[in-house]
C-alpha positions in Angstrom: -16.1 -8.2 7.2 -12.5 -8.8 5.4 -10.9 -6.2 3.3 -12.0 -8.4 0.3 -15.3 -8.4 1.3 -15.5 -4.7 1.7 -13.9 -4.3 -2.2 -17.0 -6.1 -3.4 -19.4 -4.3 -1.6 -17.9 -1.3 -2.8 -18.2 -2.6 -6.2 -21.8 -3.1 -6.0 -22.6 0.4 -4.6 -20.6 2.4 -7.3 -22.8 0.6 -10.0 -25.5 1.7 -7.9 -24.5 4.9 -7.8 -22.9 5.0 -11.7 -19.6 6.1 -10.1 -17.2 4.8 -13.0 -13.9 6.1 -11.8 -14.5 4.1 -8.5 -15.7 1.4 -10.4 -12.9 0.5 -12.2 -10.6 0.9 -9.4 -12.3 -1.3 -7.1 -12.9 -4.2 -10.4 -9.1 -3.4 -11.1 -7.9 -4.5 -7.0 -10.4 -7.1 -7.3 -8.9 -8.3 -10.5 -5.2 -8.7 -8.2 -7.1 -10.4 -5.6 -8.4 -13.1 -7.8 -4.9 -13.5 -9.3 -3.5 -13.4 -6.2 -5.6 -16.3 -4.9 -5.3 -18.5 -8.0 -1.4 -17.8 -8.3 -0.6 -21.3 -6.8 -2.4 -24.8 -7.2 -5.6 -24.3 -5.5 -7.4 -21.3 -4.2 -6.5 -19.5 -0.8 -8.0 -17.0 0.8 -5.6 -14.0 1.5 -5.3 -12.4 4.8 -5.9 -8.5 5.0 -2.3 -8.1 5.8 -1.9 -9.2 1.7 -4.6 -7.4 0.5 -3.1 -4.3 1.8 0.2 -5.2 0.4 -1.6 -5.5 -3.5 -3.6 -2.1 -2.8 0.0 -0.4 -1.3 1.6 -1.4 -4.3 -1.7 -0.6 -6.9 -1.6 2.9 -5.0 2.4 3.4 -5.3 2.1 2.4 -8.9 -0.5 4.9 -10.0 1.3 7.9 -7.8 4.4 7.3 -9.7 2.2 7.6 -13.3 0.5 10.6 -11.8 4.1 11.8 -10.7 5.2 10.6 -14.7 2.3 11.9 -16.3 2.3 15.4 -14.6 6.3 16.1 -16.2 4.7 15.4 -19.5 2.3 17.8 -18.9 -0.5 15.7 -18.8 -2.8 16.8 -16.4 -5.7 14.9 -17.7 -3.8 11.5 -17.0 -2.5 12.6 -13.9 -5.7 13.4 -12.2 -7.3 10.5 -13.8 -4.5 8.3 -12.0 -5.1 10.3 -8.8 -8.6 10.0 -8.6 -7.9 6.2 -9.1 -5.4 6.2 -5.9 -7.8 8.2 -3.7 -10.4 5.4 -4.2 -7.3 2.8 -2.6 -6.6 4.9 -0.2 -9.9 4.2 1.3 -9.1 0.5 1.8 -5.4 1.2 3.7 -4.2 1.7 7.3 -3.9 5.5 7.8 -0.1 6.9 6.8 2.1 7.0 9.6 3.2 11.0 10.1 6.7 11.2 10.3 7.1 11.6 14.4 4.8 8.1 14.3 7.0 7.0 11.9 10.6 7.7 13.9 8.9 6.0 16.7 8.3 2.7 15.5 11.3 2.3 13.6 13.2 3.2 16.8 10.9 0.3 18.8 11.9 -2.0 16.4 15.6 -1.4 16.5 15.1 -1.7 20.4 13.4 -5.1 19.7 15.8 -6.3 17.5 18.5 -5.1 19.3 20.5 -3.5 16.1 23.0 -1.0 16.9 25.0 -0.5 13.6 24.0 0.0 9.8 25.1 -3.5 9.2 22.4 -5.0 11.5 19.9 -2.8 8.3 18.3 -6.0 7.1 17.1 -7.4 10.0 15.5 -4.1 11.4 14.2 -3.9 7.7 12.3 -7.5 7.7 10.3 -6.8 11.1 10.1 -3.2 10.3 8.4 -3.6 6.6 5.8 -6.6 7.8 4.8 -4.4 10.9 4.5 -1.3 8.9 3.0 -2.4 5.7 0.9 -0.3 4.1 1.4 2.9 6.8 4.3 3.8 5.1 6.2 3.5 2.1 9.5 1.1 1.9 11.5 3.7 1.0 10.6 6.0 3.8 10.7 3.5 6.5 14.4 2.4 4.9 15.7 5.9 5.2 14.9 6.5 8.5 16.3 2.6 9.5 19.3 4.3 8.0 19.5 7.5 9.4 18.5 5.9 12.7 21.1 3.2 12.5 23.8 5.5 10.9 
């Protein structure tokens, strides 16, 4: 069963269940999806790998509120945003720890065969399609960098 597949399932159980939070989340991915498919002239069907990429981002973008809503102490809004990310959460790769993460940057810096902080970008273009969605960008970028440096 894709990814996709699995989002509208899960739709139809939290109506079941009357489970708004996860309801909305799962409408709001599905929403992405559709425009995602529809973006050029006919309709594609996306591969997991960029279905994970729209619920990375999704997720990313409501930590950040959560992150924004918390300094202007707004806990309501935060936890709503929160609640919202744990239902995404559900649909990505488990998060790389940070020993799991050192070790495959430093594989793909062997496979590429970088040895300076010059060689950055290519590391960065395998690195960020092999990791997607088990870590952030930022995170695997920083330890290219201290890796590299």
């Amino acid at each position: 069963m894709s990814l996709e597949q699995q989002i509208s399932k899960g739709i139809m159980e939290a109506m079941k269940a009357k489970e708004p939070v996860r309801l909305q989340t799962l409408r709001n991915i599905k929403k992405y999806i559709i425009e995602a498919k529809t973006a050029g002239t006919e309709i594609v069907e996306l591969p997991d790998a960029d279905v994970v990429k729209i619920i990375a981002k999704l997720a990313k973008q409501g930590s950040d509120s959560a992150e924004i809503y918390r300094q202007q102490n707004r806990a309501d809004l935060a936890e709503e945003e929160l609640a919202q990310v744990a239902v995404m959460q559900e649909f990505l790769p488990r998060q790389l720890s940070p020993e799991e993460l050192t070790e495959a940057v430093r594989a793909v810096i062997a496979e590429v065969g970088a040895t300076s902080v010059k060689e950055m970008g290519k590391v960065m273009g395998v690195a960020s399609k092999r990791l997607a969605g088990q870590a952030d960008g930022k995170d695997i970028s920083a330890k290219v960098r201290e890796l590299l440096g």
